[in-house]
C-alpha positions in Angstrom: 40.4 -14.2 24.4 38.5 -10.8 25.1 35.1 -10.8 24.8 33.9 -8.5 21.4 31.4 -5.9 22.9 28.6 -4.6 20.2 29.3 -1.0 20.5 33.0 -1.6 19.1 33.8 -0.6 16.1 35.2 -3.8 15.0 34.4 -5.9 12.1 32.4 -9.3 12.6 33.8 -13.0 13.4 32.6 -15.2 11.0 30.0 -16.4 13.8 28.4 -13.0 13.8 28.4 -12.6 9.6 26.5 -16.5 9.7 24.0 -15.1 12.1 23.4 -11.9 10.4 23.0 -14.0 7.1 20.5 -16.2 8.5 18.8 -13.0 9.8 19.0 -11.7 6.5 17.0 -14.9 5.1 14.4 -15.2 8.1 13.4 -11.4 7.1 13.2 -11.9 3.6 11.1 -14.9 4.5 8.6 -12.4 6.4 8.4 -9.9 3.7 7.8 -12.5 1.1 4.8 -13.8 3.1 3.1 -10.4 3.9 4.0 -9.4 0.3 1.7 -12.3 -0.8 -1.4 -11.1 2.3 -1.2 -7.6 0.0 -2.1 -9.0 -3.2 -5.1 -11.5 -1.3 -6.8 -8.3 -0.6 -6.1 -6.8 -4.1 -7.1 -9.7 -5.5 -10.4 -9.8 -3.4 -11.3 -6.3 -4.7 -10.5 -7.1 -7.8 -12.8 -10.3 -7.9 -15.6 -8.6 -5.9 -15.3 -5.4 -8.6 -15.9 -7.6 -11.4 -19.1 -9.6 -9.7 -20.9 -6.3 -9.7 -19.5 -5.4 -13.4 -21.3 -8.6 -14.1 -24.6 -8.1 -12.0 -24.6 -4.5 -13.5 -24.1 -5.6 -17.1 -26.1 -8.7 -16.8 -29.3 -6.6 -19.0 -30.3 -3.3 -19.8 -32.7 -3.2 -16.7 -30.2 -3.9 -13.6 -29.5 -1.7 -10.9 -26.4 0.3 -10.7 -26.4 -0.1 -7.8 -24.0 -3.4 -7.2 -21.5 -0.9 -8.3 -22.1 1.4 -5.0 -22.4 -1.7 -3.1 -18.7 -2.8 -4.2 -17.3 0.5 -3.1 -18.1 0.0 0.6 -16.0 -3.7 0.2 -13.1 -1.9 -1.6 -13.1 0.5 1.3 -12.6 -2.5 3.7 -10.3 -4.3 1.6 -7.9 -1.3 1.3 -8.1 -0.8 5.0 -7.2 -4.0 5.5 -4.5 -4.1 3.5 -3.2 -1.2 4.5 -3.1 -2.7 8.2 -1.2 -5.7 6.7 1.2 -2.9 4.8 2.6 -1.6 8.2 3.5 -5.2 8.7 5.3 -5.7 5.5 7.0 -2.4 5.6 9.0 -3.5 8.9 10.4 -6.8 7.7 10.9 -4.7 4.0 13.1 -2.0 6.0 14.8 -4.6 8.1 16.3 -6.7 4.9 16.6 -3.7 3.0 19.0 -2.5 6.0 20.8 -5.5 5.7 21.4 -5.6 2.2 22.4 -1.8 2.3 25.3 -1.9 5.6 26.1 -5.2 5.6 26.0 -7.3 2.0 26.6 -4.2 -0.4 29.4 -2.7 1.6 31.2 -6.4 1.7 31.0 -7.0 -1.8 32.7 -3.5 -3.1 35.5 -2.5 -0.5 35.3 -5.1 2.5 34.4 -2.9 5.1 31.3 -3.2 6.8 31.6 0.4 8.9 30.5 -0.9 12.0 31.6 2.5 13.1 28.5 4.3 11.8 26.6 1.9 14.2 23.9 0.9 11.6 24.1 -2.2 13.8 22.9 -0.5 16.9 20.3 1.1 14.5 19.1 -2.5 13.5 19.4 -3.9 17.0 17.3 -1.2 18.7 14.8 -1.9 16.0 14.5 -5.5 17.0 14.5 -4.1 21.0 11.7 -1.9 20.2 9.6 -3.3 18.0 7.5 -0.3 16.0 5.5 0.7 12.6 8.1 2.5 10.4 4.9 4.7 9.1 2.0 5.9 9.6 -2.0 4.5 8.9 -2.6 7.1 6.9 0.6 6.7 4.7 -0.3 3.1 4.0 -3.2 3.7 3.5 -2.9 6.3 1.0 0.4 3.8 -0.8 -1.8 0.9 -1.4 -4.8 3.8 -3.4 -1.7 4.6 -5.4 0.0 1.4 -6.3 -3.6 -0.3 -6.8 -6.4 1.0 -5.9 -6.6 3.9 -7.7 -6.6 2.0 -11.1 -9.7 0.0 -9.2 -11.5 3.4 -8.1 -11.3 4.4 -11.7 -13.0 1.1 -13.1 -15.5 1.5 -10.8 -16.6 5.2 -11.9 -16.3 5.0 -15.9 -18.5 1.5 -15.0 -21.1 3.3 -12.9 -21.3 6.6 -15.6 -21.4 4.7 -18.4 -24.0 2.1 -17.1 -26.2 5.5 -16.2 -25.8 7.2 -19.6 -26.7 3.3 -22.2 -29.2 1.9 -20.0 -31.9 0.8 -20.4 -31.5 3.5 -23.3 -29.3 6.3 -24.0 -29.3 9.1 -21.7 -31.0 12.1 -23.2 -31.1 14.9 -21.0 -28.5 15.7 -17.7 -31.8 15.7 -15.9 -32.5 12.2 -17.1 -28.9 11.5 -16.3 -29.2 12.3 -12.5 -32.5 11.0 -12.4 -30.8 7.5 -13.0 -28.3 7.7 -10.0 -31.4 8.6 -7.7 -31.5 5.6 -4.9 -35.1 5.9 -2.9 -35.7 8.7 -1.7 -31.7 10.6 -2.0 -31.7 12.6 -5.0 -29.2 11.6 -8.0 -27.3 14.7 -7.4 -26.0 14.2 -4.0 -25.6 10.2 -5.1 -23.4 11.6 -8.2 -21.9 14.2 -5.5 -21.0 12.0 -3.4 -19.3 9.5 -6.1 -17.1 12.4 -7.2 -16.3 13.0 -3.5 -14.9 9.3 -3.5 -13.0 9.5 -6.6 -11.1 12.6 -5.6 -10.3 11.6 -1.9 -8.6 8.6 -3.5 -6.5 10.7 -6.1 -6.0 13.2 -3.5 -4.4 10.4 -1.3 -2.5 9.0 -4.3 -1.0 12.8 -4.9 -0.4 13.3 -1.0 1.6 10.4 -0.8 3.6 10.9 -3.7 4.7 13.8 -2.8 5.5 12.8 0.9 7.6 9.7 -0.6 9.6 11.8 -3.1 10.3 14.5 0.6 11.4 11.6 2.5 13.3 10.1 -0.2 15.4 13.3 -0.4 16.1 13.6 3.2 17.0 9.7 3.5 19.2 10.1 0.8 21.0 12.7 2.4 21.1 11.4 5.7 19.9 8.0 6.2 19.7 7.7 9.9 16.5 5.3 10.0 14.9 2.4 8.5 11.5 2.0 6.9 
């Protein structure tokens, strides 16, 4: 019996679907494990974010300032988890890859169209082990999917604990006054805050729009994974 060679365009033995189903499972087993690091380091912001609320809140005479103090951590959480993103992203393209060439196209007509070589496409992927995106774009998917919704906590908590305490803010003077830390001036503090907010809606804008381009060309010619 002749030996199958990869590059035919030939359907799979049975052999070859059990393996591919098993690979199928092992990389659904992946993503489900990084899937679960991603909301560890949500959950860590989220827990750290409502210490300071606390610490902030505790009396009319605390600092603001755990609420600055949080933003550096939520800074290093999202980095982190965008790190661990570019992780879940390959194991999410490979099964998704799967699912899409091999188990959809078996269960409507039967033929698996090894002749478009999404095989090879898979298999060099496993050769050549790579980040399907960038830094940047993880990055700026996790603001948008989570952190955004934190970012925004975190301001309407800082403002409003500026304008009630310890007593209603009368004056914007007054108001800026209050965000003063030492000897930095409440204006570049606020300045800064704003500066914050808006790179992390700026992100979450960037990256929507970059999705929805590479959305369309995927759809149109889907070529690659991740």
């Amino acid at each position: 019996m002749d030996k199958r060679r990869a590059r035919d365009a030939s359907e799979f033995t049975a052999a070859e679907i059990g393996a591919l189903s098993h690979l199928y499972r092992a990389e659904v087993y992946r993503s489900t494990i990084w899937r679960t690091r991603l909301d560890t380091t949500t959950n860590w912001a989220v827990v750290t974010l409502g210490v300071a609320l606390s610490i902030t809140f505790a009396s009319p005479g605390a600092s603001p300032m755990p609420l600055l103090i949080v933003g550096v951590l939520i800074l290093l959480f999202v980095s982190l988890e965008a790190r661990r993103y570019r992780y879940f992203n390959v194991w999410r393209a490979r099964s998704r890859w799967i699912e899409k060439h091999f188990f959809a196209p078996m269960l409507t007509d039967g033929d698996l169209h090894t002749e478009e070589d999404w095989q090879g496409i898979l298999a060099n992927d496993y050769l050549h082990p790579a980040y399907h995106i960038g830094f940047m774009t993880a990055l700026a998917r996790r603001v948008r999917r989570n952190y955004l919704w934190i970012l925004g906590i975190q301001a309407i908590a800082y403002i409003g604990k500026l304008v009630i305490h310890p007593f209603p803010v009368q004056s914007l003077e007054d108001f800026t006054g209050r965000a003063a830390i030492g000897p930095l001036p409440g204006g570049i503090v606020l300045f800064l805050g704003a500066v914050y907010c808006i790179a992390g809606a700026g992100l979450a804008f960037w990256v929507a729009q970059a999705d929805a381009r590479r959305a369309k060309v995927r759809g149109a010619n889907a070529e690659a994974m991740g």
